[in-house]
C-alpha positions as CSV (number, residue, x, y, z in Angstrom):
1,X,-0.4,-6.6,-11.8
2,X,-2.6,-9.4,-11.9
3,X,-5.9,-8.8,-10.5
4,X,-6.3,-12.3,-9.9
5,X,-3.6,-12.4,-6.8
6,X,-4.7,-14.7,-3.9
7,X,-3.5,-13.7,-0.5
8,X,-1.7,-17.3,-0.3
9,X,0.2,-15.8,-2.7
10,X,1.7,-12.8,-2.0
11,X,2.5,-13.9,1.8
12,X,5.0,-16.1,-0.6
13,X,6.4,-13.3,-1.9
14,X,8.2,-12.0,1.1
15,X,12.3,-11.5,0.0
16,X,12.9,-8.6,-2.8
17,X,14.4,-11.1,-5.1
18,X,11.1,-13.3,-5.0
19,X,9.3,-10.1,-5.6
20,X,11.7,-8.8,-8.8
21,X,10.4,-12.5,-10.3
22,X,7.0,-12.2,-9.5
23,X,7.2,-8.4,-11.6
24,X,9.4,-10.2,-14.1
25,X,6.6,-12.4,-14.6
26,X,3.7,-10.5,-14.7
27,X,4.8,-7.6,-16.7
28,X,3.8,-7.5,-20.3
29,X,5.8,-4.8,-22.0
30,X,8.3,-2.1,-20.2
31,X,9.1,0.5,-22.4
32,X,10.8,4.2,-22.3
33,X,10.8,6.9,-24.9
34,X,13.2,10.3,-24.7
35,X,11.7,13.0,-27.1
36,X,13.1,16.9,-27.3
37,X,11.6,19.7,-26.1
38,X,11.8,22.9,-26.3
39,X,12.6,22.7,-22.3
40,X,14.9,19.8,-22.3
41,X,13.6,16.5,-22.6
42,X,10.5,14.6,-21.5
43,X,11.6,10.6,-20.5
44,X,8.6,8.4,-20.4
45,X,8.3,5.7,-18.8
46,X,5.2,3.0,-19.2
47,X,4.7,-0.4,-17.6
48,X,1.7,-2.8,-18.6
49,X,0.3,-6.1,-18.1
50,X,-1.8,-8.5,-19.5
51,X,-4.7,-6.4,-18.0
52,X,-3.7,-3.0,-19.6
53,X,-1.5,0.0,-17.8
54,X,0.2,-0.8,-14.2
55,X,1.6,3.1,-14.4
56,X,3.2,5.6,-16.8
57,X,5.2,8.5,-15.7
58,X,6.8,11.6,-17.5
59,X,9.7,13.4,-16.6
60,X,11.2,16.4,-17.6
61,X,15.5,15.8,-18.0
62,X,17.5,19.1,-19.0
63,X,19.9,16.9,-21.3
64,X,19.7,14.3,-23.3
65,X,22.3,12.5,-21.7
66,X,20.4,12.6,-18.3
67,X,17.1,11.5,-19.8
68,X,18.8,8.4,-22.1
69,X,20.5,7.5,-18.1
70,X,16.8,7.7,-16.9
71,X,15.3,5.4,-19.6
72,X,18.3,2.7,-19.5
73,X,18.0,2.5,-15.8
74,X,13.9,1.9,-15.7
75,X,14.4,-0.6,-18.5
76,X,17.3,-2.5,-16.7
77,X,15.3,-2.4,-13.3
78,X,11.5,-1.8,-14.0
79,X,10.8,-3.7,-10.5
80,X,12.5,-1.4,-8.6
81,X,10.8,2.1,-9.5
82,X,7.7,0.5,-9.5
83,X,8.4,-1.0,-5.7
84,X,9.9,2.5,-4.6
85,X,7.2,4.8,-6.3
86,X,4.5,2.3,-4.3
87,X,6.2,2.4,-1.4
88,X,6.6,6.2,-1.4
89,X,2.9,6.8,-2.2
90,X,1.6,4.4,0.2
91,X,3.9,5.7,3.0
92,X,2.3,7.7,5.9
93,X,4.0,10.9,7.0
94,X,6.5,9.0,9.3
95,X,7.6,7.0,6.4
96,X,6.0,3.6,7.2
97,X,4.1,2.1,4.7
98,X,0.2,1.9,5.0
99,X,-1.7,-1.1,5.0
């Protein structure tokens, strides 16, 4: 995101749907690839900004069919992996988030 966030703003930001239009806005380019492997297939998933890489993630899918499902949901809903992965690395064991 946008290293250049003030606090004012982000107390603003306080409903999901405000938040989906903040990521709408500051996200450059969402993309997802599917490519075969010998083991299945690898989905990858990349979102950037006008600073450079927010996150990219690879993911092994044992058919095609599961890893194209993979891809066309991140695409339709970049906003909410992103939120969820966040919010599941900056949780503390009892699940609350850390601040």
């Amino acid at each position: 995101m946008n290293g250049n966030i003030r606090p004012a703003d982000m107390k603003r930001i306080n409903t999901p749907e405000l938040a989906e239009a903040f990521i709408a806005e500051q996200v450059a380019q969402v993309r997802a690839q599917v490519e075969e492997r010998p083991q299945g297939f690898d989905v990858r998933l990349f979102m950037d900004d006008d600073q450079g890489s927010l996150f990219s993630l690879t993911l092994l899918s044992p058919t095609r069919e599961d890893a194209q499902g993979i891809a066309d949901r991140f695409l339709a809903h970049p906003d909410r992996v992103y939120n969820s992965l966040l919010g599941a690395l900056l949780a503390d064991d009892d699940g609350r988030e850390h601040r």
